[in-house]
C-alpha positions as CSV (number, residue, x, y, z in Angstrom):
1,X,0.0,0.0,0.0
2,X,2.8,2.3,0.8
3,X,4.3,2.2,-2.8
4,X,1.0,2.6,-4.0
5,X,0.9,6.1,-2.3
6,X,4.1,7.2,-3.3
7,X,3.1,6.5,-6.9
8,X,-0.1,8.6,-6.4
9,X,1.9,11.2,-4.6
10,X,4.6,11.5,-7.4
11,X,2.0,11.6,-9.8
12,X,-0.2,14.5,-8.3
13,X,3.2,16.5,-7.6
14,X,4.5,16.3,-11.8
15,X,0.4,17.2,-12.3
16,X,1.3,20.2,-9.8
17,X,2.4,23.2,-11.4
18,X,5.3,24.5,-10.5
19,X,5.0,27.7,-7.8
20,X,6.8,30.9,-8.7
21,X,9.5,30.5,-6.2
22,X,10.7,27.3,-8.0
23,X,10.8,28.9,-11.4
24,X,14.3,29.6,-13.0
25,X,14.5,32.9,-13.5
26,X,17.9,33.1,-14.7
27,X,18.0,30.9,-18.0
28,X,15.5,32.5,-20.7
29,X,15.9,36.0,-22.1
30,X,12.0,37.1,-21.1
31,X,8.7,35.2,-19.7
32,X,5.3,35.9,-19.7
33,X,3.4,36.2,-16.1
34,X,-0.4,35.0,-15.7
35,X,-0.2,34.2,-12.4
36,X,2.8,31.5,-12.9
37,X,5.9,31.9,-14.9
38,X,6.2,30.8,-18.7
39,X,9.6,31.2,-20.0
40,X,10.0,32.7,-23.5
41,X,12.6,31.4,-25.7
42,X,13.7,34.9,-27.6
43,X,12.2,38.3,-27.8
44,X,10.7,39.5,-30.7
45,X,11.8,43.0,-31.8
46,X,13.6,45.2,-34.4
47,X,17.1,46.4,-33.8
48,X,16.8,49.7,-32.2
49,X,18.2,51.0,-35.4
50,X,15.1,50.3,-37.5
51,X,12.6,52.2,-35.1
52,X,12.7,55.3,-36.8
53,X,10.3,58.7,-36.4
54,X,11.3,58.3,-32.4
55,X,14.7,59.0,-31.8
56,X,14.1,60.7,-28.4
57,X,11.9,58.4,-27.0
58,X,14.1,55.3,-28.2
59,X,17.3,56.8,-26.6
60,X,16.0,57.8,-23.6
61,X,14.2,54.3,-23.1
62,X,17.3,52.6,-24.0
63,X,19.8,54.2,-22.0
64,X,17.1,53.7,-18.8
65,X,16.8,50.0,-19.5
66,X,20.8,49.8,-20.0
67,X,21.1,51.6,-16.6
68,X,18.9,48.9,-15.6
69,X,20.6,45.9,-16.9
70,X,24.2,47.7,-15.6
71,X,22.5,47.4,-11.9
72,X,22.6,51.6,-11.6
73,X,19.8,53.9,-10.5
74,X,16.9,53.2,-12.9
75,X,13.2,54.6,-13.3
76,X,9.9,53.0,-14.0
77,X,8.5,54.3,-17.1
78,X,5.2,54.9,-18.7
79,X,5.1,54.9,-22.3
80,X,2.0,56.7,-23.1
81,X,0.0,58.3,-27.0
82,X,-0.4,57.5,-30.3
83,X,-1.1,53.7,-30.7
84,X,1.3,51.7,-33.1
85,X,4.1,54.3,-32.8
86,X,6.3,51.7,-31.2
87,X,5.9,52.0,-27.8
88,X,5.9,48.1,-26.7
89,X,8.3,46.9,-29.5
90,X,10.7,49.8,-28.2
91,X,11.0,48.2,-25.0
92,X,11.6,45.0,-26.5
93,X,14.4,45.9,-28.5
94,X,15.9,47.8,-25.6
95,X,16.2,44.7,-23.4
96,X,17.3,42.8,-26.4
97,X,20.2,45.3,-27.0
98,X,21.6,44.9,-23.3
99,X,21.3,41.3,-23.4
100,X,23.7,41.7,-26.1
101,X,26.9,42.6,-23.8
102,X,25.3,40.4,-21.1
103,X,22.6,38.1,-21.6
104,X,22.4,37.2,-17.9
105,X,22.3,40.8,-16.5
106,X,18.4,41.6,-17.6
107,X,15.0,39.6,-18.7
108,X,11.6,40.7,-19.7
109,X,8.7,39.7,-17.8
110,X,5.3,40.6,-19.9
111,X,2.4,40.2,-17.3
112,X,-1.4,39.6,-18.6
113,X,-3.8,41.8,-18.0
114,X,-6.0,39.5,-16.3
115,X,-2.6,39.0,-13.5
116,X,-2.4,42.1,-12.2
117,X,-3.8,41.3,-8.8
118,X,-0.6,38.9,-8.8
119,X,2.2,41.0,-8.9
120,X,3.0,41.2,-5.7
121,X,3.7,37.5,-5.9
122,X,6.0,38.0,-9.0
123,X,7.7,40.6,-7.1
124,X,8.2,38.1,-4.0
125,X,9.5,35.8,-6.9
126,X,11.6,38.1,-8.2
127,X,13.2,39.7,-5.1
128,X,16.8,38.8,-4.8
129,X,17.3,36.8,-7.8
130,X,21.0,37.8,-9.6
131,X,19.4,39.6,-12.1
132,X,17.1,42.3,-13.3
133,X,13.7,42.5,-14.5
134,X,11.4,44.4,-16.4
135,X,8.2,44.2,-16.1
136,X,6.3,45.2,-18.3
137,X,2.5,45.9,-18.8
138,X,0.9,46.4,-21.8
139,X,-1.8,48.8,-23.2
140,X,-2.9,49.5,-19.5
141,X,-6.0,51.0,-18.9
142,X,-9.0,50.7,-15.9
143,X,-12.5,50.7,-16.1
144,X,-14.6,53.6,-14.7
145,X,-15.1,53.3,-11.0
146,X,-12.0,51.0,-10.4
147,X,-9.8,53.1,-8.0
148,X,-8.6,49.8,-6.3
149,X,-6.5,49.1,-9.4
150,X,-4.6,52.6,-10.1
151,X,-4.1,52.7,-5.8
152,X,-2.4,49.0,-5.9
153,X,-0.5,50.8,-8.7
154,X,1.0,53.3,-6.7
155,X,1.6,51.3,-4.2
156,X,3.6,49.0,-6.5
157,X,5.6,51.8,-7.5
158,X,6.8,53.7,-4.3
159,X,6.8,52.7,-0.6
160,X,4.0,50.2,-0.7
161,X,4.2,46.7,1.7
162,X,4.5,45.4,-1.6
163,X,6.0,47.3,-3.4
164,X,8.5,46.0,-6.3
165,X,11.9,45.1,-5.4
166,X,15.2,47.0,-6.0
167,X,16.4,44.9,-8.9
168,X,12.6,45.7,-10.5
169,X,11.1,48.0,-12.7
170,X,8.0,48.3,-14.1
171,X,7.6,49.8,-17.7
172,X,3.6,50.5,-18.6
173,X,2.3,51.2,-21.9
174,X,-0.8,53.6,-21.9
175,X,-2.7,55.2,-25.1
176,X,-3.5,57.9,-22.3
177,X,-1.0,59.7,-20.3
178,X,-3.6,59.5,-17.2
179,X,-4.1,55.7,-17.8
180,X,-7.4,56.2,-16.3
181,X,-10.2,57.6,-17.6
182,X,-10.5,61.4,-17.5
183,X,-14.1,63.3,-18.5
184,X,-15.4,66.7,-19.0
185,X,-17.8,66.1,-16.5
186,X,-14.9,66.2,-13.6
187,X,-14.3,69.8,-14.8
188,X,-17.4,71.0,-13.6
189,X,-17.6,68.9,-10.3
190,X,-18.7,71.4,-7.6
191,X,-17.0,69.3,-4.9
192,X,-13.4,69.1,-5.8
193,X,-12.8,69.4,-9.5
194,X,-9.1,69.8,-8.9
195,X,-8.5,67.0,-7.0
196,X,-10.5,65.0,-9.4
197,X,-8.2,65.7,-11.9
198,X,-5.1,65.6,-10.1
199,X,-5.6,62.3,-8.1
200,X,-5.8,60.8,-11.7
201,X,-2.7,62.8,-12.9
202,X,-1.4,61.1,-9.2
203,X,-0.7,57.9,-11.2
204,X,1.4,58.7,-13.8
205,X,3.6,60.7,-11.9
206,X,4.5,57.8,-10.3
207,X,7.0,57.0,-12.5
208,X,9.9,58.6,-13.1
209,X,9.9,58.8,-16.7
210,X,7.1,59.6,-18.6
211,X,7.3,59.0,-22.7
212,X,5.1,60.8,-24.8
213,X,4.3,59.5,-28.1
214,X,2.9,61.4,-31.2
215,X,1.4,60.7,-35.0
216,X,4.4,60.4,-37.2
217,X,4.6,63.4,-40.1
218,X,4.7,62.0,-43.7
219,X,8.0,62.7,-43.7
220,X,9.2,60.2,-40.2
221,X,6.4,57.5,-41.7
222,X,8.8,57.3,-45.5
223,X,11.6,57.0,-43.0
224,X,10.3,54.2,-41.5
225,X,9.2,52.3,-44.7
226,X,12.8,53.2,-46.2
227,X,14.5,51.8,-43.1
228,X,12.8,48.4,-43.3
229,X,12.7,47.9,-47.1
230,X,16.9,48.5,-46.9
231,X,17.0,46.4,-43.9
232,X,15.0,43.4,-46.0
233,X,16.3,44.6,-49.7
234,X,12.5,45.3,-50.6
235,X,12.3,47.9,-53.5
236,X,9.0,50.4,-52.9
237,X,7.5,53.2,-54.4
238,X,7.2,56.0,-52.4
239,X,3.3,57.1,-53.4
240,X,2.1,53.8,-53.0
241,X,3.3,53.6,-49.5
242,X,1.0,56.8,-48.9
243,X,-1.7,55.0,-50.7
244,X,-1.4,52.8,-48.0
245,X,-1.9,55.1,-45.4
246,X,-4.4,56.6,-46.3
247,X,-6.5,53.5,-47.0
248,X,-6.0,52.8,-43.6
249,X,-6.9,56.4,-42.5
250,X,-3.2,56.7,-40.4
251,X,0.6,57.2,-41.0
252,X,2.4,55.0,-37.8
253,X,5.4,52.1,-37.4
254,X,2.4,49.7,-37.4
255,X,1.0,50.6,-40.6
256,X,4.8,51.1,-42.1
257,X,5.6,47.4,-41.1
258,X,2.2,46.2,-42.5
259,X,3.0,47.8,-45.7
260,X,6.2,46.4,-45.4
261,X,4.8,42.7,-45.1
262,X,2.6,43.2,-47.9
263,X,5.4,44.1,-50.5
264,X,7.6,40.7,-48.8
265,X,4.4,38.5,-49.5
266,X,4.0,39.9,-52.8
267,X,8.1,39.2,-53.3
268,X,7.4,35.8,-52.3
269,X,9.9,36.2,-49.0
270,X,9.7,35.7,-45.5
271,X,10.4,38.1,-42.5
C-alpha cells in the first residue's frame, strides 16, 4: 500500500504546477506572467536601429533599460500616446540590446492583464534573484469606478508593503498619459474638481519617466518604410506607400511594417 501512495503522490506532484519560487528565473531572455511563470525562448523586436520617427523616446528608453541591466539607478517608465508608434516593441528591443553585452544581466517579464492582482507575488519571486527585471504591462487601462486598481499601482511603484523590489522595474504602456479615464464632467464637479483631476494625474507621476508618443509626419512615416525595405532589400514606391496610409486612415510604425509585409508576400519572402 505504501508504494501505491508514493506512486499517487509522485503523480499528483508532476500534475502540480510548479510555484513561482521554483521557477528559473535566470536561464531565458523574457517570460510571460499570468499568475505563474512561462519562460520565453527569444524576444521578438527590431534592432533599435530600425525604429525610426522616435529617436528621443528610443534613446531615452534605452539608456534607462541599459542603466537597468548595468544594476545603476533606474526609473519606472510609462510609455503613453499615439497607438502603433512603437511604444511596446521599443521596449523590447531595448532589453534585447543589453542582453547583447550580457545576456544574464536583464529579462523581460510581460504580465497579462488578467494577472495584475498577482504582482506582488511576482515581485516576491523576483526579489533577490542575480538579475534584473522588467516588467512590463501592456496597453494598460482601468474601467470607470475601479480606484482599487490605479491605488495598488501606486503602491507597486513607491513605498507600498509590496511594493516591487530594487532589482525591479515596471515599464507600462498607456494610449492615455492619465491611464485612467478622465471626463469633461470632472471639470465641472462642484466638490473638488481639482483634485479630481489631479488624483488621476497622481498615477502617472509615479514613475519617473514619462514617454510621450505622437502621430508620425509624412516625412518620419517614409523614413520608417525606407529603413525596413533597406533592412530586407524590398524595392517600394514612395506614393504607393501613402496609398497605404491613407487607406487605412493613419501614418504609424504599425501601418509602415504592415505595408512592409505586404510588398515581402507579394516578393514571395519571409520576414
Amino acid at each position: 500500500m505504501s508504494d501505491e501512495l508514493a506512486r499517487i503522490a509522485a503523480a499528483l506532484e508532476r500534475l502540480a504546477p510548479p510555484s513561482a519560487a521554483e521557477a528559473d528565473w535566470t536561464g531565458a531572455p523574457a517570460y510571460v506572467w499570468d499568475g505563474k511563470p512561462r519562460a520565453v525562448a527569444a524576444i521578438s523586436a527590431p534592432p533599435l536601429d530600425l525604429l525610426k520617427g522616435i529617436d528621443t523616446q528610443k534613446d531615452t528608453v534605452s539608456a534607462n533599460v541599459a542603466r537597468l541591466a548595468a544594476g545603476h539607478a533606474a526609473h519606472d517608465m510609462l510609455l503613453w500616446g499615439a497607438r502603433g508608434m512603437g511604444k511596446s516593441a521599443l521596449l523590447r528591443a531595448a532589453v534585447l540590446a543589453a542582453q547583447e553585452s550580457d545576456a544574464s544581466a536583464i529579462a523581460l517579464v510581460q504580465v497579462a492583464p488578467e494577472a495584475l492582482a498577482t504582482l506582488p507575488a511576482l515581485f516576491a519571486a523576483l526579489a533577490g534573484q542575480p538579475r534584473r527585471f522588467l516588467v512590463f504591462i501592456d496597453d494598460l487601462g482601468f474601467e470607470d469606478g475601479d480606484s482599487a486598481g490605479p491605488r495598488a499601482l501606486r503602491s507597486w511603484l513607491e513605498g507600498g508593503v509590496d511594493a516591487r523590489p530594487g532589482n525591479v522595474r515596471l515599464a507600462v504602456t498607456s494610449n492615455r498619459r492619465a491611464i485612467v479615464p478622465r471626463h469633461l464632467s470632472e471639470q465641472d464637479d462642484p466638490i473638488n474638481p481639482r483634485d479630481a483631476v489631479d488624483d488621476k494625474l497622481a498615477l502617472a507621476d509615479r514613475f519617473g519617466l514619462s514617454v510621450g508618443f505622437h502621430n508620425c509626419s509624412q516625412d518620419d512615416y517614409l523614413a520608417i518604410v525606407g529603413g525596413y525595405c533597406t533592412a530586407h532589400e524590398l524595392s517600394w514606391d514612395q506614393h504607393e506607400a501613402l496609398e497605404w496610409s491613407k487607406r487605412r486612415g493613419a501614418r504609424s510604425g504599425r501601418v509602415a511594417w504592415q505595408f512592409v509585409t505586404e510588398l515581402a508576400g507579394r516578393a514571395g519572402l519571409e520576414l
